[in-house]
The first five atom37 places (N, CA, C, CB, O) and aatype in JSON, in Angstrom:
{
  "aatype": [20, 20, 20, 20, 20, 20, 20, 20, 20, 20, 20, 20, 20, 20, 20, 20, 20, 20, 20, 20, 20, 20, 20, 20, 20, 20, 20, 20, 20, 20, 20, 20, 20, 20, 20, 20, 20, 20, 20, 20, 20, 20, 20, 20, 20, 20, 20, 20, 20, 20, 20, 20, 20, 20, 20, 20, 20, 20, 20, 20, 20, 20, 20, 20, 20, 20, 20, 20, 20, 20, 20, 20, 20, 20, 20, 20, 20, 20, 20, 20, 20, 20, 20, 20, 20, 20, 20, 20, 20, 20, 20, 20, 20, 20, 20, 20, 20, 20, 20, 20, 20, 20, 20, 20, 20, 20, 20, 20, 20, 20, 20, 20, 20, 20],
  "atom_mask": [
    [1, 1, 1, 1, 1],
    [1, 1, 1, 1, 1],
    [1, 1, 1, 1, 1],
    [1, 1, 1, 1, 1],
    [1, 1, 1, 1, 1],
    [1, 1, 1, 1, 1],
    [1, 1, 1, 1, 1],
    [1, 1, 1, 1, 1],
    [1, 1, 1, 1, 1],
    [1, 1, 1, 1, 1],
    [1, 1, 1, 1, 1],
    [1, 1, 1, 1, 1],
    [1, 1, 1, 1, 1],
    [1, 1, 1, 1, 1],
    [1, 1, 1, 1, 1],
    [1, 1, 1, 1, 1],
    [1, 1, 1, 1, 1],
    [1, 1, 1, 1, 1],
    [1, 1, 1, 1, 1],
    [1, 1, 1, 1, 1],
    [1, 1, 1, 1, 1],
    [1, 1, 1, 1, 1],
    [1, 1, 1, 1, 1],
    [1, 1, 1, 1, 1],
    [1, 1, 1, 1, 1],
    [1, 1, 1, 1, 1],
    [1, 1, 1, 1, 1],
    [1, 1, 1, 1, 1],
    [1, 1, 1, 1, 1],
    [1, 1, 1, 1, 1],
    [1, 1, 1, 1, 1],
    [1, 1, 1, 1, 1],
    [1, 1, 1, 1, 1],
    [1, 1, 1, 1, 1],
    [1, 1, 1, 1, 1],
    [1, 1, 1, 1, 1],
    [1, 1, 1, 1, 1],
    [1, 1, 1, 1, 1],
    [1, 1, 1, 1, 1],
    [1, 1, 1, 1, 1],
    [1, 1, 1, 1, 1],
    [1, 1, 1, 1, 1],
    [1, 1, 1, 1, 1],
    [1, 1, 1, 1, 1],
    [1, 1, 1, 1, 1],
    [1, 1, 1, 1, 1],
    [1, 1, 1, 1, 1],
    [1, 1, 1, 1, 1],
    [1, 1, 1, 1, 1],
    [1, 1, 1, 1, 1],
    [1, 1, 1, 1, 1],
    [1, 1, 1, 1, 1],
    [1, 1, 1, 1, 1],
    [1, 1, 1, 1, 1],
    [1, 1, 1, 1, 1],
    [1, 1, 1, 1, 1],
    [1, 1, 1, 1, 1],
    [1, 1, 1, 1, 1],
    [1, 1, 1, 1, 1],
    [1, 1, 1, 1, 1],
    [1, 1, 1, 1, 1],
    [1, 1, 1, 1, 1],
    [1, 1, 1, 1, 1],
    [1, 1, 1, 1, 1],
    [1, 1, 1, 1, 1],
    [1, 1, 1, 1, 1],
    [1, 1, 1, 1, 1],
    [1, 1, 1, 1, 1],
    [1, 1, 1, 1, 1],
    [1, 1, 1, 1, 1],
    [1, 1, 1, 1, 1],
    [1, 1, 1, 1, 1],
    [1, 1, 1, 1, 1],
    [1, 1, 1, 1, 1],
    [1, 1, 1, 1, 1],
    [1, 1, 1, 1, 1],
    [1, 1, 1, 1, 1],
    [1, 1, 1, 1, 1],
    [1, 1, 1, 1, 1],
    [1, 1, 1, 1, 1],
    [1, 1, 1, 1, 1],
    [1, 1, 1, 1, 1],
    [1, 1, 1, 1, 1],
    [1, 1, 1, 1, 1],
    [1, 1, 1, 1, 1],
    [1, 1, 1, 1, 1],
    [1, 1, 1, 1, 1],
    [1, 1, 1, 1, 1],
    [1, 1, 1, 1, 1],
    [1, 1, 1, 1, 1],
    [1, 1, 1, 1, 1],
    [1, 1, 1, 1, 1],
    [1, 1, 1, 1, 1],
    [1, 1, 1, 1, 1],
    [1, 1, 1, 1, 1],
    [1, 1, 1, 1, 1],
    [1, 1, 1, 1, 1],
    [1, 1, 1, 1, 1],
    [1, 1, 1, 1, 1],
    [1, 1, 1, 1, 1],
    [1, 1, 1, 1, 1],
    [1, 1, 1, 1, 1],
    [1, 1, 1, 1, 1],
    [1, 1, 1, 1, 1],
    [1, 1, 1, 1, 1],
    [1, 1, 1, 1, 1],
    [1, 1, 1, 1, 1],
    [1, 1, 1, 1, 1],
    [1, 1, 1, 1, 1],
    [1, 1, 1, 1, 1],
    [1, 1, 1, 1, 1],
    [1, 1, 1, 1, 1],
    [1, 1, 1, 1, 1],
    [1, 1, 1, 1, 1]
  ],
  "atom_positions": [
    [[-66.19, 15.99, -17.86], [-65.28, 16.67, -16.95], [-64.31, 17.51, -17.78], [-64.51, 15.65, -16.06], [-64.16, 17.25, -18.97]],
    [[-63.63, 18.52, -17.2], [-63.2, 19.6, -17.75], [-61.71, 19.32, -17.44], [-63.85, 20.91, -17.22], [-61.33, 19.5, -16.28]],
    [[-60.98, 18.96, -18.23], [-59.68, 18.02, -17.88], [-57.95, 18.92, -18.49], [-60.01, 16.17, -18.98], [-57.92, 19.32, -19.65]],
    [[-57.25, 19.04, -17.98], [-56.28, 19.54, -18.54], [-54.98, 19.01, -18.4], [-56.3, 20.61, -18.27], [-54.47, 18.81, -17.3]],
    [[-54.28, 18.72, -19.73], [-53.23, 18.08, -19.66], [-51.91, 19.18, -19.6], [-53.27, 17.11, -20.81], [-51.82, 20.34, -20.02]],
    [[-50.92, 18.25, -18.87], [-49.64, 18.84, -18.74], [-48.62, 19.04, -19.89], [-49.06, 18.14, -17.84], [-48.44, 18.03, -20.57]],
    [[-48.06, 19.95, -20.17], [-47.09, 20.22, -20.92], [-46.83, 19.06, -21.45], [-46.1, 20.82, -20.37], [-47.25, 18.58, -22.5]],
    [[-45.94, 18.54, -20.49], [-45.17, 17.06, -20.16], [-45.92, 15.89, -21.47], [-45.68, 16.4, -18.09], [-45.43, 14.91, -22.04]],
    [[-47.19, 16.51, -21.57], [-48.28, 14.72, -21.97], [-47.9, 15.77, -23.07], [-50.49, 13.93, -21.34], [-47.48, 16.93, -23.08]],
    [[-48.42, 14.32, -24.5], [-48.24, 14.65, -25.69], [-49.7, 15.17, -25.84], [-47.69, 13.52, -26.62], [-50.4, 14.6, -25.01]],
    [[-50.6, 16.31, -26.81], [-51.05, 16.5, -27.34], [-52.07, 16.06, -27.43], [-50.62, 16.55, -27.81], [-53.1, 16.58, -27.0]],
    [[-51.93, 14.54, -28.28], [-52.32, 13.78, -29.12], [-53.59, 13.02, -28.09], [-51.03, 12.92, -29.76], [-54.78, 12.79, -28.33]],
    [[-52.59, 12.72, -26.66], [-53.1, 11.96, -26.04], [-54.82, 12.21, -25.67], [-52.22, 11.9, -25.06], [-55.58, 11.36, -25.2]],
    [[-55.17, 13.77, -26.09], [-56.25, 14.44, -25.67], [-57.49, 13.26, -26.5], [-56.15, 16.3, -26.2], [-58.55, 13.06, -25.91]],
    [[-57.24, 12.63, -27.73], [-57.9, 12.02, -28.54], [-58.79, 10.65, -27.88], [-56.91, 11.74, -29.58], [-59.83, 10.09, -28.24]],
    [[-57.68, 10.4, -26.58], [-57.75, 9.53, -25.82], [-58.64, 9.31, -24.47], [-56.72, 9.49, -25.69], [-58.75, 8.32, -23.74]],
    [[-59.23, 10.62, -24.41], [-60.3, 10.81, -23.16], [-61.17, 11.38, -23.54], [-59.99, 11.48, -21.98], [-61.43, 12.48, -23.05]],
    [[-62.09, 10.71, -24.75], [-63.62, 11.13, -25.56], [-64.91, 11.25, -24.11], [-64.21, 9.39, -27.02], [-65.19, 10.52, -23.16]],
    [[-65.56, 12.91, -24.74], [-66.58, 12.97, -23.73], [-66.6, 13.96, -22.93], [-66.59, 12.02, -23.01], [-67.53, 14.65, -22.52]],
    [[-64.95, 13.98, -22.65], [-64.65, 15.36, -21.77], [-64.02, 16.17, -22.64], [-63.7, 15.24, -20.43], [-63.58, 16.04, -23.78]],
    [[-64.11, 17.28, -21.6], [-63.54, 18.71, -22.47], [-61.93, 18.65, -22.35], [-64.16, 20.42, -21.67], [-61.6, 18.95, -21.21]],
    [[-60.88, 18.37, -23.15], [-59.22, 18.34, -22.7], [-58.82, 19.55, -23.4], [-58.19, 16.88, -23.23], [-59.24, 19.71, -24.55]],
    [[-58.07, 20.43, -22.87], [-57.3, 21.08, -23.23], [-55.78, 20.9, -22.91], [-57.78, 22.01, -22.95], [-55.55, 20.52, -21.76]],
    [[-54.79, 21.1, -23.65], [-53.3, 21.31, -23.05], [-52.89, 22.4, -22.15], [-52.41, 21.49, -24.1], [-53.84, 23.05, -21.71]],
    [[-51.92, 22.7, -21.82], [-51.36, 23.64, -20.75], [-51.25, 25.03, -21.64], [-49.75, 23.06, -20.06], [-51.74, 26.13, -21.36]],
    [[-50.18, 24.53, -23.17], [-50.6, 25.84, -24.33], [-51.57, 26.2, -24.65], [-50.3, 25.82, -25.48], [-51.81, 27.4, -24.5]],
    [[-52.4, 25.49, -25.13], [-53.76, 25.38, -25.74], [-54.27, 26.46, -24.28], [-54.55, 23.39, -25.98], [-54.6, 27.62, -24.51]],
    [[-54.26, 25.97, -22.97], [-54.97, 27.41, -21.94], [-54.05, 29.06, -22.05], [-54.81, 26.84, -19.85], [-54.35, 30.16, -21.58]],
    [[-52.91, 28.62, -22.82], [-52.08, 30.2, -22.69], [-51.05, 29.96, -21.71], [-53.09, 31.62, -22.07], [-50.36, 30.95, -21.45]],
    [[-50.78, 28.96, -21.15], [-49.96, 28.71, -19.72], [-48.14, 27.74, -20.31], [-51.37, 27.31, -18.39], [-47.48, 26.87, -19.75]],
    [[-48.03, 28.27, -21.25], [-46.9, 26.96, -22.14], [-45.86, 27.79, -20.77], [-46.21, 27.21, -24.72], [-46.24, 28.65, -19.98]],
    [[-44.66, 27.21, -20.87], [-43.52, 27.19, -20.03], [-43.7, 27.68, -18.35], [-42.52, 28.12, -20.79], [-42.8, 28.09, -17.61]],
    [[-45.12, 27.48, -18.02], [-45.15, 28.29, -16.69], [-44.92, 27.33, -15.81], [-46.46, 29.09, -16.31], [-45.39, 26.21, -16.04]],
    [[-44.09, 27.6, -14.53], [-43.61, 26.48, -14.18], [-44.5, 26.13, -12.98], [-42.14, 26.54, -13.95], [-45.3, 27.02, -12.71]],
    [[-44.53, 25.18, -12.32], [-45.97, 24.22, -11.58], [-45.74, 24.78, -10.57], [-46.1, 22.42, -11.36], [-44.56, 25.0, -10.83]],
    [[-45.9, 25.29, -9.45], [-46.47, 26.34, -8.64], [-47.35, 27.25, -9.23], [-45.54, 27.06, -8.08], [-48.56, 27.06, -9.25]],
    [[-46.66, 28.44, -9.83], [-47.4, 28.82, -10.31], [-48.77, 28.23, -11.48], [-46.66, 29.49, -10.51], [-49.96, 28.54, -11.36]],
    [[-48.29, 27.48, -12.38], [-49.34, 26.81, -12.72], [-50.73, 26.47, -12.4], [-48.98, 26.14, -12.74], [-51.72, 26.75, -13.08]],
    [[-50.7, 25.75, -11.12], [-51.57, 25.5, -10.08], [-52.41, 26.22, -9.87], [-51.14, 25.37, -9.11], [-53.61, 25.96, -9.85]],
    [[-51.68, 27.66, -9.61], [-52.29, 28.74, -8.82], [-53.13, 29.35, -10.65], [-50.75, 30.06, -7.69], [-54.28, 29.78, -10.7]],
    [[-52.29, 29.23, -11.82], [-53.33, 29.42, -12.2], [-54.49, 28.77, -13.01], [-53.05, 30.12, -12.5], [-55.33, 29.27, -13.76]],
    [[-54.27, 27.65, -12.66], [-55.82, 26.53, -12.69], [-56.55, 26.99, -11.95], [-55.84, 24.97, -12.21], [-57.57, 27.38, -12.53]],
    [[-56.55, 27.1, -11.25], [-57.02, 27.43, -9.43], [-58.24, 28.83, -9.76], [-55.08, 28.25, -8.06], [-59.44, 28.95, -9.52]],
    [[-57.24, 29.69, -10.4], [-57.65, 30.06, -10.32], [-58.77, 30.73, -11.38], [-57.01, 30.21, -9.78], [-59.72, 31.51, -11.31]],
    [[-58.15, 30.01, -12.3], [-59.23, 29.94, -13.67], [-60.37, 29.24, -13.66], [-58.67, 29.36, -14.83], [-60.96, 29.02, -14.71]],
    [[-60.84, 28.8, -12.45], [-62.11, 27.73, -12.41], [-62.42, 26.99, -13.66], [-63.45, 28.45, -12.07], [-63.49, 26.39, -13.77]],
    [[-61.34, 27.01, -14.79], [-61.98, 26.27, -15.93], [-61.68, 24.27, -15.82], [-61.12, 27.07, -17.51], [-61.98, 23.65, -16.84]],
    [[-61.35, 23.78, -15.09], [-60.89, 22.42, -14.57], [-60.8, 22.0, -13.3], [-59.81, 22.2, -14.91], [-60.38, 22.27, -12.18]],
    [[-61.69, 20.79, -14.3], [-61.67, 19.92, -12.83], [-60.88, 18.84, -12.6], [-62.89, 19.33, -12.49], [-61.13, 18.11, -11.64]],
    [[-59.63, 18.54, -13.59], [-59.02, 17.59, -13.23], [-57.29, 18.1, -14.26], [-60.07, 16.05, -13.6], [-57.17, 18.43, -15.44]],
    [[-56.36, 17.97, -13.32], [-55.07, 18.1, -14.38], [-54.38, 16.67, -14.43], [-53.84, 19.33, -13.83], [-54.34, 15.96, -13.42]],
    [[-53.94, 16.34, -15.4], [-53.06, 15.5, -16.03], [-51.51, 15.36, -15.97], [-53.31, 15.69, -17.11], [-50.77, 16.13, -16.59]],
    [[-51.11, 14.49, -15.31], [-49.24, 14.96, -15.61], [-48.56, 13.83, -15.29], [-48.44, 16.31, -14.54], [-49.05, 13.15, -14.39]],
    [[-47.29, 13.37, -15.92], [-46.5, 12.15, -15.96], [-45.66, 12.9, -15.13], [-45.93, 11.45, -17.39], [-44.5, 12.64, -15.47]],
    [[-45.68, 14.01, -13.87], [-44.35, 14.78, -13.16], [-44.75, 13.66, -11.94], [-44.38, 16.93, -12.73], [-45.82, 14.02, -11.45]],
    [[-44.28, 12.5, -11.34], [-44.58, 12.14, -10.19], [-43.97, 12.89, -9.23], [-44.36, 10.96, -10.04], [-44.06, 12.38, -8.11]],
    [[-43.11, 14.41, -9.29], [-42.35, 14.93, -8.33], [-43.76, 15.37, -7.37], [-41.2, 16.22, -8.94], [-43.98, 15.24, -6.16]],
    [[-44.61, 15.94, -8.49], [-45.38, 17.2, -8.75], [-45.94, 17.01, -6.9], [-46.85, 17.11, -10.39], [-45.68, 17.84, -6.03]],
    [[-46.87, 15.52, -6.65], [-47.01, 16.18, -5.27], [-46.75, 16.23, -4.03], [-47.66, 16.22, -5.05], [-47.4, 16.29, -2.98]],
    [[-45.5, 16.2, -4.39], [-44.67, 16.11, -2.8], [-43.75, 17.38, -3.1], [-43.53, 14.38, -2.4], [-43.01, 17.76, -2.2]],
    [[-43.77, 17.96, -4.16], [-43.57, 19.69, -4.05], [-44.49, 20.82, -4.29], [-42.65, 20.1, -4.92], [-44.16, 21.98, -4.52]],
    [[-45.54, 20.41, -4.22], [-46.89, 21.39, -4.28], [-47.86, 21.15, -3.41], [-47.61, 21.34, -5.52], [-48.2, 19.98, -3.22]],
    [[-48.38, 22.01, -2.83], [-49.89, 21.61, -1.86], [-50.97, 21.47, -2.25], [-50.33, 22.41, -0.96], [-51.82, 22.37, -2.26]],
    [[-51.16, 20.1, -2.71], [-52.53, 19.26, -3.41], [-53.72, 19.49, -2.89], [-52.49, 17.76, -3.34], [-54.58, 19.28, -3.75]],
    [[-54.45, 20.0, -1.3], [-55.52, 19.85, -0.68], [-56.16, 20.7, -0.7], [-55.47, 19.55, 0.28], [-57.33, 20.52, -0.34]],
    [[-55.94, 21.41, -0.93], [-56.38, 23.26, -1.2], [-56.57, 23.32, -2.38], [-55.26, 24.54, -0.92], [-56.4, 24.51, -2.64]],
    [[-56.87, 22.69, -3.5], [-56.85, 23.11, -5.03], [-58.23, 22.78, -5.24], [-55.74, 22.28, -6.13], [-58.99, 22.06, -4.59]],
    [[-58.47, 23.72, -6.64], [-60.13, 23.03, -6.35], [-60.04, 21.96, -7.5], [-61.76, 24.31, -6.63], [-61.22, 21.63, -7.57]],
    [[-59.45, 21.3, -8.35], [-59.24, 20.54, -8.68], [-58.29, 19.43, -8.65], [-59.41, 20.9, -9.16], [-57.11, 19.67, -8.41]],
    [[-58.78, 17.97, -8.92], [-57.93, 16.98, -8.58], [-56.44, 16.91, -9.4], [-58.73, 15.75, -8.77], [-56.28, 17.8, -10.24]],
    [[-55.41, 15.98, -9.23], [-54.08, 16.09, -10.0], [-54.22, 14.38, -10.44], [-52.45, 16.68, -8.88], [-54.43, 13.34, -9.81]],
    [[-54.07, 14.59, -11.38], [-53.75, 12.83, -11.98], [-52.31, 12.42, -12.27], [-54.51, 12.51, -13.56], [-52.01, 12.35, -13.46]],
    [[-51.54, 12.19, -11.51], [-50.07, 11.6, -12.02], [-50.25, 9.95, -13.15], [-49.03, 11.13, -10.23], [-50.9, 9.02, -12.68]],
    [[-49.87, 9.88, -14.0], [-49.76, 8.96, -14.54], [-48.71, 8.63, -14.92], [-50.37, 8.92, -15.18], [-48.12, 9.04, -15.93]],
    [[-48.11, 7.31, -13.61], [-46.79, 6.67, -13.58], [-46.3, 5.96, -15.36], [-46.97, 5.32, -12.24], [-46.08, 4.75, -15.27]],
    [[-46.21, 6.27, -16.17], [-45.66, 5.76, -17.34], [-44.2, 5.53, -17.39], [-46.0, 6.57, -18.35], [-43.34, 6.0, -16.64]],
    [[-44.08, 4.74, -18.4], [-42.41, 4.91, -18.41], [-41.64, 5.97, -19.25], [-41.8, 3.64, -18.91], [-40.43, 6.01, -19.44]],
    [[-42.65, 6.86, -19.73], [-41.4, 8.04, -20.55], [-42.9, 8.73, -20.74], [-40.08, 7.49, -22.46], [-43.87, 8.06, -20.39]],
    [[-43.15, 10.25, -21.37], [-44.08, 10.96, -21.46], [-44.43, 10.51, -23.13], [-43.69, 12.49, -20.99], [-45.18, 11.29, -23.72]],
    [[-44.02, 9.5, -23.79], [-43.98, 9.27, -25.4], [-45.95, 9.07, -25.15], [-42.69, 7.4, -26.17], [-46.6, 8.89, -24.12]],
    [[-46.4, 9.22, -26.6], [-47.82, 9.1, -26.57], [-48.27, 7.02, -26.77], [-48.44, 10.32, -28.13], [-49.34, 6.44, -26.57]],
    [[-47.04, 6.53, -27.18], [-47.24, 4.66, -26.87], [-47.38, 4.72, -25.36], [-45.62, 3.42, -27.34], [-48.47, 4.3, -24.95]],
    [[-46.42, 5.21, -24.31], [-46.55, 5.01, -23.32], [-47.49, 5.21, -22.05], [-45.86, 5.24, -23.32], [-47.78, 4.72, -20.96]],
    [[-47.79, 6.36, -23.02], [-49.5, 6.85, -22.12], [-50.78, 6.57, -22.71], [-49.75, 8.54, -21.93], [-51.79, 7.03, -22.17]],
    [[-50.83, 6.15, -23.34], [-52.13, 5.53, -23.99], [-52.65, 4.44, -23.37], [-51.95, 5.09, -25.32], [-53.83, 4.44, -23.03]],
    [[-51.86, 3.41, -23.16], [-52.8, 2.47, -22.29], [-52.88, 3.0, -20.73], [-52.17, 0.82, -22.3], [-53.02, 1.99, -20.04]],
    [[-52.85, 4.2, -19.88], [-53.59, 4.71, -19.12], [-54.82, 5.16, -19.59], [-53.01, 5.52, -18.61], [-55.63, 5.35, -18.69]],
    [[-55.26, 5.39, -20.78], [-56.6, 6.15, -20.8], [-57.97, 5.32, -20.53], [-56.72, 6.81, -22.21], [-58.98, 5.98, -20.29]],
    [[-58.09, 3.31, -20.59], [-59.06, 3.06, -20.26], [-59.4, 3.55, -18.46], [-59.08, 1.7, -20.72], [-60.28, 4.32, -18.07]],
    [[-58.37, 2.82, -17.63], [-58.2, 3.14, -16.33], [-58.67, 4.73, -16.01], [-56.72, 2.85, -16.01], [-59.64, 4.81, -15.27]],
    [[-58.15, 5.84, -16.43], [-58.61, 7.09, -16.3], [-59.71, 7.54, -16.84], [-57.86, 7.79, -16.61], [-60.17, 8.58, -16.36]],
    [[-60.37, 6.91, -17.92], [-61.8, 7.03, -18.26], [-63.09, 6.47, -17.39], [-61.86, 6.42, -19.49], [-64.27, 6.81, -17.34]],
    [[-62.0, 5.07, -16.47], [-63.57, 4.57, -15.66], [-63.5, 5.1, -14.44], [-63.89, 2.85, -15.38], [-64.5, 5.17, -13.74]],
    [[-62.22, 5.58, -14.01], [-62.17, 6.5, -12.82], [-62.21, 8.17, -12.64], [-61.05, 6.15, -12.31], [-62.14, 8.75, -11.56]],
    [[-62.34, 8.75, -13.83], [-62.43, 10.2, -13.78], [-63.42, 10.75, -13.2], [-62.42, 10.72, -14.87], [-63.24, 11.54, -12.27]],
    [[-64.7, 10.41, -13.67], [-66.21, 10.51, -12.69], [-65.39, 11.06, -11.09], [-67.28, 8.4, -12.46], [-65.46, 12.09, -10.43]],
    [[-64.74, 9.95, -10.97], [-64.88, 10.07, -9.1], [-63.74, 10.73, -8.49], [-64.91, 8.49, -8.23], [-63.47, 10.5, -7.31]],
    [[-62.97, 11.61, -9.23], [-61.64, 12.23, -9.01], [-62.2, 13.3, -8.16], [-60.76, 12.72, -10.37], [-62.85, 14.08, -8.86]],
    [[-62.17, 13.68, -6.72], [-62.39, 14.8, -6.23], [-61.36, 15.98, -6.26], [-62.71, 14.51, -5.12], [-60.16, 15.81, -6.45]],
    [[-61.91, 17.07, -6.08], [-60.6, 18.13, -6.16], [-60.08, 17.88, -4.75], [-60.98, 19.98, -6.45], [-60.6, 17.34, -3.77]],
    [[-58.74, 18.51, -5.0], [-57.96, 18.77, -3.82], [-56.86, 17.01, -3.17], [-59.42, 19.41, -2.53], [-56.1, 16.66, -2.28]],
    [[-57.42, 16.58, -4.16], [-56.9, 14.91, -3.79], [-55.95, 14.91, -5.42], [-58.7, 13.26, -3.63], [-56.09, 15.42, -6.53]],
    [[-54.93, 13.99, -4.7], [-53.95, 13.43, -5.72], [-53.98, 11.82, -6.38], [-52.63, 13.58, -5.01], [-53.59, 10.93, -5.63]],
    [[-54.36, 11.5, -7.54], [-54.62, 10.38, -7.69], [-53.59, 9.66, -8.88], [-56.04, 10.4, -7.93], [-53.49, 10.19, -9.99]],
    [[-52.58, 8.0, -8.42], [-51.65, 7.91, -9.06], [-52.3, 6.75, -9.92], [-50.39, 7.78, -8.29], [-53.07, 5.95, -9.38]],
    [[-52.0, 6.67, -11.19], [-52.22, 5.97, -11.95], [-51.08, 5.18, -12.41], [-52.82, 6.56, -12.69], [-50.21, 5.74, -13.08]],
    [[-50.99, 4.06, -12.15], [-49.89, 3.02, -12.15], [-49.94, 2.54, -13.15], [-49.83, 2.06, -11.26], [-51.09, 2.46, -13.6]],
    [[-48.77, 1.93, -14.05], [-48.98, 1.09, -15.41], [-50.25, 0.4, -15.69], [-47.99, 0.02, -15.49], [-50.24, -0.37, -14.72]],
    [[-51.24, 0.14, -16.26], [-52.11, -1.24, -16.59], [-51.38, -2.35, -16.92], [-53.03, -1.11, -17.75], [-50.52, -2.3, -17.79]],
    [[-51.76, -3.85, -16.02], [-51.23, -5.23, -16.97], [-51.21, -4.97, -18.08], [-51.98, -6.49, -17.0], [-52.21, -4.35, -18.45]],
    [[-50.24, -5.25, -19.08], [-50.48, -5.96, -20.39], [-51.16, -7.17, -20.88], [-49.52, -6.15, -20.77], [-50.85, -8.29, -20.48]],
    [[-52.12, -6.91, -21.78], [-53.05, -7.91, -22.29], [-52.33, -8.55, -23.75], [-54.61, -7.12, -22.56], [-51.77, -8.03, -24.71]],
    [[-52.64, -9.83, -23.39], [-52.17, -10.39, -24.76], [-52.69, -10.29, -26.06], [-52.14, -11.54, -24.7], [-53.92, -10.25, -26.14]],
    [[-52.21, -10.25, -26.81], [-53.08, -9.69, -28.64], [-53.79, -11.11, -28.53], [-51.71, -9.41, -30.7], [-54.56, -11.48, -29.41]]
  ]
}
């Protein structure tokens, strides 16, 4: 899947979803553009099928159903790359089934004991 992360996510985290294609928001040419527009230009770049973002504002101020790709919020506690890393098993066994136009929240994982 053709996946793109938000400003917001670190970088790094791209290391973290082997298999698919990740690009960042810079990395597409899109650094400081702010999420409306953004959207519109995923949308319209047909290059993704899924965006990435720790903004939980993001969809209750944008219109999610109309996009041709899905939005992944991932509830973390700060955008740091410790904090989003243990989302990536959860978003690796559910990415397959992310449809566009749907908003999908990814909630902390339990912590497992060492």
């Amino acid at each position: 899947m053709r996946v793109l992360l938000d400003e917001c996510l670190p970088k790094d985290f791209a290391r973290e979803i082997p298999g698919h294609a990740v690009k960042t928001v810079p990395q597409a040419g899109w650094a400081s553009v702010k999420n409306g527009k953004l959207l519109r230009l995923i949308a319209d770049s047909g290059k993704f099928e899924a965006f990435l973002t720790v903004d939980k504002n993001l969809p209750r101020q944008q219109k999610i159903q109309d996009l041709p790709f899905a939005v992944v919020v991932l509830l973390a506690k700060s955008n740091r790359l410790d904090d989003v890393v243990p989302f990536a098993p959860e978003l690796l066994r559910r990415l397959p089934s992310f449809q566009p136009g749907r908003v999908y929240i990814l909630s902390r994982p339990a912590a497992t004991a060492p």
